[in-house]
C-alpha positions as CSV (number, residue, x, y, z in Angstrom):
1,X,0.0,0.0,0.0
2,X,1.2,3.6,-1.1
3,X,0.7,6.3,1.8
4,X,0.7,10.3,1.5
5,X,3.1,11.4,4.5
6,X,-0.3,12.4,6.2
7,X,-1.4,9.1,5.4
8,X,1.9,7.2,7.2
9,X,2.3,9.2,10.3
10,X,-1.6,9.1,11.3
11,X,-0.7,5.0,10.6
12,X,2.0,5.0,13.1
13,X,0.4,7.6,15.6
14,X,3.3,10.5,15.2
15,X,6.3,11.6,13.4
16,X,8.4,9.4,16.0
17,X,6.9,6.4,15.6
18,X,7.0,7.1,11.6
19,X,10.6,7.4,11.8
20,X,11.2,4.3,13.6
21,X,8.9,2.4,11.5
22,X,11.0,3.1,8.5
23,X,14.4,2.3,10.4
24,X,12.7,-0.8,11.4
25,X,12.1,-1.1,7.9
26,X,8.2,-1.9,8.7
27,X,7.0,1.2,5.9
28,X,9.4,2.1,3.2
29,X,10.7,5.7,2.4
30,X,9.7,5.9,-1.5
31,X,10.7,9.6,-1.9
32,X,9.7,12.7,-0.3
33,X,6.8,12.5,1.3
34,X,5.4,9.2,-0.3
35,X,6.1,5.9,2.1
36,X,4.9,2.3,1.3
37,X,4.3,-1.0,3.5
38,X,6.3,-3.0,0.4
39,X,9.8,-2.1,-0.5
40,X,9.3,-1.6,-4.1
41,X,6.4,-0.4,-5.4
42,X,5.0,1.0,-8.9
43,X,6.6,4.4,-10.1
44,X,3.1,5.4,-11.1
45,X,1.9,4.9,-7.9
46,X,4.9,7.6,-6.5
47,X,3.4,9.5,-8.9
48,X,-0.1,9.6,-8.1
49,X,0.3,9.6,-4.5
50,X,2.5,12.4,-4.7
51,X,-0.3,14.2,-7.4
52,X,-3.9,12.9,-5.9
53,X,-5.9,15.7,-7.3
54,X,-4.7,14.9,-11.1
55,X,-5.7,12.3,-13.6
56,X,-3.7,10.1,-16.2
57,X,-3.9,11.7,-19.7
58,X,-1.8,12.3,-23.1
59,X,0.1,9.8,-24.6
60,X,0.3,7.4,-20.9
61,X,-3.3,7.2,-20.8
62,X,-3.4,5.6,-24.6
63,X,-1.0,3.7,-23.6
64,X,-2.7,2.5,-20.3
65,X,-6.2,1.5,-22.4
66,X,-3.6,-0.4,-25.1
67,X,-4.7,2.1,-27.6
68,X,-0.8,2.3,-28.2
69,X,2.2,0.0,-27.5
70,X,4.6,2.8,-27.5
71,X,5.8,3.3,-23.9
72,X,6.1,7.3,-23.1
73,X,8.9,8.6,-21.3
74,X,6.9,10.7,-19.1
75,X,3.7,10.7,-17.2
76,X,1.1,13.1,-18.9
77,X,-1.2,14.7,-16.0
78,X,-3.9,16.4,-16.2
79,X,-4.3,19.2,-13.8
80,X,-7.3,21.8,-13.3
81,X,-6.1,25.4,-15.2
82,X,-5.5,27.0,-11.8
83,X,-3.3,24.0,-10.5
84,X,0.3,24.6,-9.3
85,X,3.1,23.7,-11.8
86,X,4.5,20.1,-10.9
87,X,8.0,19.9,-10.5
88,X,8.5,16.2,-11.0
89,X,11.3,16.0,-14.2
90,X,9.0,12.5,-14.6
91,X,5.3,14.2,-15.1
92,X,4.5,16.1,-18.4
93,X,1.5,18.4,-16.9
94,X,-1.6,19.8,-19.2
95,X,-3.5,22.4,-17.6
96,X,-6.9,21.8,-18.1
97,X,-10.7,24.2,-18.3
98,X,-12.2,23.8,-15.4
99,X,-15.4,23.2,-17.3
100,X,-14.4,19.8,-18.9
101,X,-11.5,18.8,-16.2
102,X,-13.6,16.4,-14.8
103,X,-15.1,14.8,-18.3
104,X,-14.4,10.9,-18.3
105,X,-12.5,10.7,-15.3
106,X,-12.4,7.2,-13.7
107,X,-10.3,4.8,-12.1
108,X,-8.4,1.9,-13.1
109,X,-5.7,-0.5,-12.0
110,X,-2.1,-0.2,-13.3
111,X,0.5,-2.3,-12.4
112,X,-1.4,-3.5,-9.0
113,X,-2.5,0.6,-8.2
114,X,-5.7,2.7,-8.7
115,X,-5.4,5.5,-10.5
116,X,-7.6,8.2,-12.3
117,X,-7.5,8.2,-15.8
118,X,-9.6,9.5,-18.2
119,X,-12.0,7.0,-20.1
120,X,-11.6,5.9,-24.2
121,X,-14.4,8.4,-25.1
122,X,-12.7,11.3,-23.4
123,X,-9.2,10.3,-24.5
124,X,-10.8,10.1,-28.7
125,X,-11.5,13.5,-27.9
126,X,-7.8,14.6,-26.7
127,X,-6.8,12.7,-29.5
128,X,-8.7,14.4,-32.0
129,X,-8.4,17.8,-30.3
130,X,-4.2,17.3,-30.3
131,X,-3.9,15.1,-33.0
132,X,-1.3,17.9,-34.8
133,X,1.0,18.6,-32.2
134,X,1.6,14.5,-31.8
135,X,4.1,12.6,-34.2
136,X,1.7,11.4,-36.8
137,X,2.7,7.6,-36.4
138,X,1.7,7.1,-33.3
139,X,-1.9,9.0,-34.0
140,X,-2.1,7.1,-37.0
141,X,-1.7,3.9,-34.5
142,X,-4.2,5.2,-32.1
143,X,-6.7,5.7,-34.7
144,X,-6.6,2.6,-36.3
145,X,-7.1,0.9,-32.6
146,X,-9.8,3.0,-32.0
147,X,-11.6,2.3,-35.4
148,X,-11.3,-1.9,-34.1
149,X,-13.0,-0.9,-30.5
150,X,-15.7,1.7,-31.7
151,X,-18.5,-0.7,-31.3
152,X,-17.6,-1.8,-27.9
153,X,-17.6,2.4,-26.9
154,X,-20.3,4.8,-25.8
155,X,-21.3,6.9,-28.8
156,X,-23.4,9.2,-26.7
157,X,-20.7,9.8,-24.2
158,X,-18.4,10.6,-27.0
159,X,-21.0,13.0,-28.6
160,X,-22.0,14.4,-25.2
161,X,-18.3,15.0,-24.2
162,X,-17.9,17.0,-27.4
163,X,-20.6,19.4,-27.6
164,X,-18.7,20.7,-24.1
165,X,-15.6,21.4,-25.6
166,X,-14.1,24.1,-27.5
167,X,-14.5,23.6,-30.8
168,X,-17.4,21.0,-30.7
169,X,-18.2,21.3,-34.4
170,X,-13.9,20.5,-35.6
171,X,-14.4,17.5,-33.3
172,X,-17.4,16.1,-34.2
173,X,-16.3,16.9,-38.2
174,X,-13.3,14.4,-37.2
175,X,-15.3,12.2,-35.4
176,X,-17.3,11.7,-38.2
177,X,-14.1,11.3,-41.0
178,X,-11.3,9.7,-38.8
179,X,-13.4,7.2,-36.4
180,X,-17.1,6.2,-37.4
């Protein structure tokens, strides 16, 4: 189990009692402010604990719904517009409107941990909405997937989710000539 620092010293009681407990090697220092009850544990964990308020996105989340096999070398995060800058060199973060922040947003298991990520629908949308500042290869390789799963997605979540964005009528356009 991943614990905040909150988390690990209301566990042991006190700060005390937290610092034994990791001499005694019973929880396990991760990093700054992120302690565990296993020794090694899922970076993506660290990186949710440390970030509880964001949600998986980009190319990570593709990659966490096998849209993609190509393994990103950061983890994209989406944050709401207002958020503080993340300073972790691992996390690539996307402010996002407060108005559709909280589109899609549910949570999955990766590697053993729950996380929030945005559903398929949402992530079609991202896709579309970013699709030129992405190398075309890999949007080429999300598309095709997503052309194989449509029947198994929810139109009218897609549709819904894209009459709230900017642009609704680009998306939809795409929608229509990419996907369906």
């Amino acid at each position: 189990m991943i614990l905040s620092y909150k988390e690990a010293a209301q566990k042991c009681g006190n700060d005390y009692n937290l610092i034994k407990a990791v001499s005694d090697g019973c929880l396990f220092k991760q990093e700054e402010g992120v302690y565990s009850t296993e020794r090694f544990v899922p970076e993506i964990g660290i990186v949710t604990k440390k970030y509880p308020k964001a949600v998986i996105t980009g190319e990570y989340a593709f990659y966490v719904h096998g849209l993609t096999n190509v393994i990103p070398e950061k983890y994209d995060l989406a944050t709401p517009s207002k958020a503080a800058p993340m300073t972790d060199p691992r996390v690539r973060q996307s402010y996002v409107n407060d108005k559709v922040f909280s589109l899609g947003i549910i949570e999955k298991e990766v590697d053993g941990v729950k996380v929030r990520i945005y559903d398929k629908e949402r992530m079609l949308i991202e896709l579309l909405r970013k699709k030129n500042s992405m190398p075309y290869d890999l949007y080429k390789e999300i598309i095709m997937n997503y052309r194989e799963i449509i029947s198994s997605l929810e139109i009218w979540r897609i549709q819904e989710y894209a009459a709230i964005f900017p642009k609704s009528k680009m998306i939809a356009k795409a929608l229509d000539e990419e996907v369906m």
